[in-house]
C-alpha positions in Angstrom: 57.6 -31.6 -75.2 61.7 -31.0 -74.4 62.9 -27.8 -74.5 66.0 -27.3 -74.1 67.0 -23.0 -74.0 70.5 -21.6 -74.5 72.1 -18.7 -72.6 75.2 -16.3 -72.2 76.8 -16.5 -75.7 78.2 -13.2 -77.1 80.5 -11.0 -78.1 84.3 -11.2 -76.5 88.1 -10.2 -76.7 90.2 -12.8 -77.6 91.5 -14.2 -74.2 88.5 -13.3 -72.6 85.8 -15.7 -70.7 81.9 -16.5 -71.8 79.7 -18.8 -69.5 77.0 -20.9 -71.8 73.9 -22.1 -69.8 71.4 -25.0 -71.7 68.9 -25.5 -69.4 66.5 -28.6 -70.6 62.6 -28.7 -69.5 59.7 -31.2 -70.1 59.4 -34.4 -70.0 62.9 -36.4 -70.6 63.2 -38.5 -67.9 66.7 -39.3 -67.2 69.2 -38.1 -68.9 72.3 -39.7 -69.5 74.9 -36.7 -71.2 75.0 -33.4 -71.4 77.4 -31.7 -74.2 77.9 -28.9 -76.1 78.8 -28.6 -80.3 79.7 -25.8 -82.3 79.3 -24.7 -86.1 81.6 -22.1 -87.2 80.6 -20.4 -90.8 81.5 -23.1 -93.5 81.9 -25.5 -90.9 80.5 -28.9 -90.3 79.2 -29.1 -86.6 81.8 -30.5 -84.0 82.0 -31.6 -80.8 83.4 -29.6 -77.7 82.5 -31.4 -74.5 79.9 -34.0 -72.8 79.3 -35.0 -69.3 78.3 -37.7 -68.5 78.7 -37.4 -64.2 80.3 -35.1 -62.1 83.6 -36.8 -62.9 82.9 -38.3 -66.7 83.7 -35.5 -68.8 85.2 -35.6 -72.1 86.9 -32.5 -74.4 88.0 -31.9 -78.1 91.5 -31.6 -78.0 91.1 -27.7 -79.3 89.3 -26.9 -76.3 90.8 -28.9 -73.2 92.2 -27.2 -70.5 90.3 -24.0 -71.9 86.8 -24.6 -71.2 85.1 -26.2 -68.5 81.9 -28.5 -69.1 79.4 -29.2 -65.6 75.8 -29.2 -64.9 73.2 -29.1 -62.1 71.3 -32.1 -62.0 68.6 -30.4 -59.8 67.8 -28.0 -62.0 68.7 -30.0 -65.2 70.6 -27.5 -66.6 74.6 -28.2 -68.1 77.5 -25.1 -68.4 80.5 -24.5 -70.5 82.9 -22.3 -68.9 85.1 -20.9 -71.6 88.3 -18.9 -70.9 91.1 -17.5 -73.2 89.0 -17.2 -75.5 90.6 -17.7 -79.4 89.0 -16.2 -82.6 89.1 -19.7 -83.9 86.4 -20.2 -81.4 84.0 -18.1 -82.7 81.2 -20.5 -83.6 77.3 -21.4 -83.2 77.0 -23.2 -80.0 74.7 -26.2 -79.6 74.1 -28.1 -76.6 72.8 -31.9 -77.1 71.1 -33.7 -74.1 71.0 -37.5 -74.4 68.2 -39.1 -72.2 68.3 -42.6 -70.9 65.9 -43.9 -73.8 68.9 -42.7 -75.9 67.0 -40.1 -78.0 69.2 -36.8 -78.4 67.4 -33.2 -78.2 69.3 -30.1 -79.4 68.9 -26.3 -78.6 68.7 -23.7 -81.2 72.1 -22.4 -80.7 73.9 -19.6 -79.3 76.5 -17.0 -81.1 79.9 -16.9 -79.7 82.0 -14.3 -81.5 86.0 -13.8 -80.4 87.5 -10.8 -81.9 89.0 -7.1 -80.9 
């Protein structure tokens, strides 16, 4: 069974920094992307970032040159570094692993609040 477990959301200053972890266990196979999503209140559930190698990356224009997408292919595991942090961030983050069958897991989600 894929699991796939969320880290390092919380609460932050505006312009401040968070670092989201997804880490992905069981049996997947390859993977081909790694991204992260986020639901604010009200919201329907957008896209942020995906990596597809250490070079491939793609951004929502809201978030590029802000936040940083990578992952560790040895320990299966994909990051979004997040800096100056806005209170238009605040959100539900989701991280979404494609594998290389094409079926697409999701984690359960992890607060990010941006407020003083």
């Amino acid at each position: 069974q894929v699991q796939l477990v969320e880290s390092g959301g919380g609460l932050v200053q505006p312009g401040g920094s968070l670092r989201l972890s997804c880490a992905v266990s069981g049996s997947i196979g390859s993977i081909n992307a790694m991204g992260w999503y986020r639901q604010a209140p009200g919201k329907q559930r957008e896209f942020v970032a995906t990596i597809f190698s250490a070079t491939a990356t793609n951004y929502a224009g809201s978030v590029r040159g802000r936040f940083t997408i990578s992952r560790d292919n040895a320990k299966n595991t994909v990051y979004l570094q997040m800096n100056s942090l806005k209170p238009e961030d605040t959100a539900v983050y989701y991280c979404q692993i494609l594998s290389g069958r094409g079926d697409a897991y999701w984690g359960q989600g992890t607060q990010v609040t941006v407020s003083s």
